[in-house]
N, C-alpha and C positions, 0 to 999 in steps of 0.2 A: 729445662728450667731448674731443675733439681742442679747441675755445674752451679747456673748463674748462680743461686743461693751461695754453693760453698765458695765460690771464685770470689763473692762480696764479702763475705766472713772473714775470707783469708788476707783480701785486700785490707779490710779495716782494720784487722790488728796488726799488720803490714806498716801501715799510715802508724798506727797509734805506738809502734814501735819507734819507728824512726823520727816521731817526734819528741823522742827523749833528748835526742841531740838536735835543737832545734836549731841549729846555728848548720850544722851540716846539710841538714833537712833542707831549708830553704836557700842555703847558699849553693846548692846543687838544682833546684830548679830553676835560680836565678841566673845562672851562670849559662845555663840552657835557652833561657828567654835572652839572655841576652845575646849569647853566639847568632842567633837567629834574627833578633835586631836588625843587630850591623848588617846582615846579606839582605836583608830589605833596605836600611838606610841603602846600602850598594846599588843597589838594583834600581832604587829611585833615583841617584845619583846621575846612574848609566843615562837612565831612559829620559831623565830632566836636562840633561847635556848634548845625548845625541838622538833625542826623538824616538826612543825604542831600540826593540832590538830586531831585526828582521821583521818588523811591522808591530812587534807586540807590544803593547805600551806599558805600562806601570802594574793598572788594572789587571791584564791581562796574565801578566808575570807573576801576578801576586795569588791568582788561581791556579794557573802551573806550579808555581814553586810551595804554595800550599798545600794542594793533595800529597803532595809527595813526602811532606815534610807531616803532616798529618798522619797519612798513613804508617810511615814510619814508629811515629813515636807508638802510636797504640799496640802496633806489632813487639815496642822497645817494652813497654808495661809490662806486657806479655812473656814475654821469651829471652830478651836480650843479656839478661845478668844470669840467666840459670841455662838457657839450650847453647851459647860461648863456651860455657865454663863441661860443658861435659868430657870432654879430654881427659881434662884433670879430673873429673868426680869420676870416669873409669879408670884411671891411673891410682884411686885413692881407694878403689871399693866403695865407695859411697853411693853410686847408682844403684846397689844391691839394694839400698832402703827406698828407692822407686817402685823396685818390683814388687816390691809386698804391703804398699798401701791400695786403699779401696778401692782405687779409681785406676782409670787408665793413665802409664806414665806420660804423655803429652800431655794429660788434662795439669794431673800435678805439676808438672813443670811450670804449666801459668800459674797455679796456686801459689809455688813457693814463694815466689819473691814477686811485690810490686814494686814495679820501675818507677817510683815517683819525682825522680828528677825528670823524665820525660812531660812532668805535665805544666813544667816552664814553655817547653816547646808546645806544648799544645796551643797552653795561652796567647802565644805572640804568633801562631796562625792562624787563630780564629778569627784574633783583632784585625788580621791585611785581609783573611778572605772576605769577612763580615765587609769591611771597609770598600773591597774591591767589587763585593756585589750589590753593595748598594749604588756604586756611583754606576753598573754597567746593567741597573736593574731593567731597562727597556732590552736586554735579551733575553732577561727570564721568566723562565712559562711552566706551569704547574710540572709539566715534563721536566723542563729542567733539575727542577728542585727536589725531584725524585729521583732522577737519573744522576745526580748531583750526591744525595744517600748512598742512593746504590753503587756508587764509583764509587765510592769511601770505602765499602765494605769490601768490596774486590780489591780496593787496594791494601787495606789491613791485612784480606788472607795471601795477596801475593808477597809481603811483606815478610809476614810471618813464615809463609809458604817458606820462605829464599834462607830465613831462617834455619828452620829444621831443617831442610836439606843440606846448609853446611854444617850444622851442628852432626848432622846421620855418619857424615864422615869421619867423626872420632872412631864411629866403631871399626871401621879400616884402619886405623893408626894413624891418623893424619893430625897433627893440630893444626887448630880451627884461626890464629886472631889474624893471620896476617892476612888468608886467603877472604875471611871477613870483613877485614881492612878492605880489601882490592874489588869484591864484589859488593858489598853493603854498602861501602863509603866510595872508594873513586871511580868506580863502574857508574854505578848510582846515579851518582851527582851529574850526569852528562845531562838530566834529563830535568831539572833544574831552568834548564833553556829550551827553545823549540829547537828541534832535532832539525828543523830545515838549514838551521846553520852550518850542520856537521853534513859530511860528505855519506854517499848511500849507504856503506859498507856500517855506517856507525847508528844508522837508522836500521837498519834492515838487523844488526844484531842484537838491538835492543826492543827491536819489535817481537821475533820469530826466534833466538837462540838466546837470550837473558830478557823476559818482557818488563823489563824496567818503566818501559814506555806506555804501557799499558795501565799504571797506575794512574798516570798524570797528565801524558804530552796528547793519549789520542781521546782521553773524555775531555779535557781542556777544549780541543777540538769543536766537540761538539755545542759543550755547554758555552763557548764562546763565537758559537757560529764561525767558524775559519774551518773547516773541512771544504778541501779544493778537489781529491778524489776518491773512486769509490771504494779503496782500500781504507783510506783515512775512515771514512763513514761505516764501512761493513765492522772493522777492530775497535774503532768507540762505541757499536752500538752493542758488541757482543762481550766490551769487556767485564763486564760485570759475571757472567758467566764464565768470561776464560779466568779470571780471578778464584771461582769455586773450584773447577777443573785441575787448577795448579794445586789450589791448599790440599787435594785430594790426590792427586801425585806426590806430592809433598810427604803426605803422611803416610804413603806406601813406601817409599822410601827411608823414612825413618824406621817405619814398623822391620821394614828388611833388617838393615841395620841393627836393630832392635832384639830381634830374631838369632842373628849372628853371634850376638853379644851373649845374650840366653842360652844356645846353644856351645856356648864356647866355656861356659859358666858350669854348667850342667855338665 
């Protein structure tokens, strides 16, 4: 509880920072809300011209591509503008001023900077999930709306999780933007659609070798009654679990890295 406190303190004067330039401020959330728009206008486009997409209607799309897009950005609040940029802040010696504040350096990493252009994105997915669950509400059951929580929050830490594990990489000498490009952005994005459309090799590595799918395509599943088997049904019911499990790998692997770097210093 004692984070939450300092992570809202940090957050508000974060906000109240960047609302000196109000004009960048809000044209950076807007610009987010609106990128996201258009792939739902899209998406409605698709499924109003040719009936869906592999069975999945509008509705349906709009909770898929929601979680995902959701989870994302709060991971983005998080981590996105300061666990990217570490390369450079060990290139600069600036990480040195990690090591010797109060808290643990992952904690501060959320602290430094809030991603407030991601809560354009927030906005324009609450409005299609809000929107899609109310019109698909004769599916949902107290369970869902729980299990529904609780897939958010797994998706946030596997988010985050996928995060620091490429940011841990700096400490090996690696930069971070492209290989983030390739797994955060066009890996990612496969899952955006039901994975039944893509061929096994692309389901099987998004499920078991990068769980991308895990965020979004196998709670979707459930929370939208389409689980056909017992694989489908056993990794939606456990994602929320397999989502803590990662952020906790996750942050062993930083801490290694972490380690490396402190030792290398030392």
């Amino acid at each position: 509880m004692n984070f939450l406190r300092v992570y809202a303190s940090f957050a508000a004067f974060s906000l109240k920072a960047g609302m000196k330039d109000r004009f960048s401020f809000y044209a950076g959330m807007f610009a987010n809300f609106y990128s996201y728009f258009i792939t739902y206008t899209i998406l409605w486009a698709i499924t109003r011209r040719f009936g869906g997409i592999d069975g999945w209607g509008f509705e349906d799309l709009s909770v898929l591509l929601g979680l995902n897009i959701f989870a994302y950005a709060i991971a983005g609040i998080l981590f996105r503008y300061t666990v990217y940029q570490l390369d450079n802040e060990i290139a600069s010696g600036n990480l040195d001023n990690c090591l010797v504040r109060p808290m643990g350096v992952v904690q501060y990493l959320a602290c430094r900077r809030f991603g407030s252009a991601f809560l354009g994105q927030i906005a324009v997915t609450v409005i299609f999930i809000a929107g899609a669950l109310g019109k698909i509400s004769y599916h949902m059951t107290a369970f869902s709306y729980v299990y529904l929580a609780a897939s958010v929050i797994s998706g946030v830490l596997i988010q985050s999780g996928a995060m620091l594990i490429i940011g841990s990489l700096s400490f090996w000498g690696i930069r971070l933007q492209k290989i983030a490009a390739i797994f955060c952005g066009e890996i990612r994005s496969f899952t955006d659609y039901p994975l039944s459309i893509f061929p096994d090799f692309i389901r099987l590595g998004l499920t078991y070798a990068i769980p991308w799918a895990v965020i979004n395509y196998y709670p979707s599943l459930i929370i939208l009654r389409r689980v056909q088997t017992n694989e489908e049904f056993v990794i939606g019911i456990l994602s929320p679990l397999i989502g803590v499990f990662f952020f906790l790998f996750s942050l062993s692997a930083f801490n290694a890295g972490l380690e490396r770097y402190s030792g290398r210093e030392g």
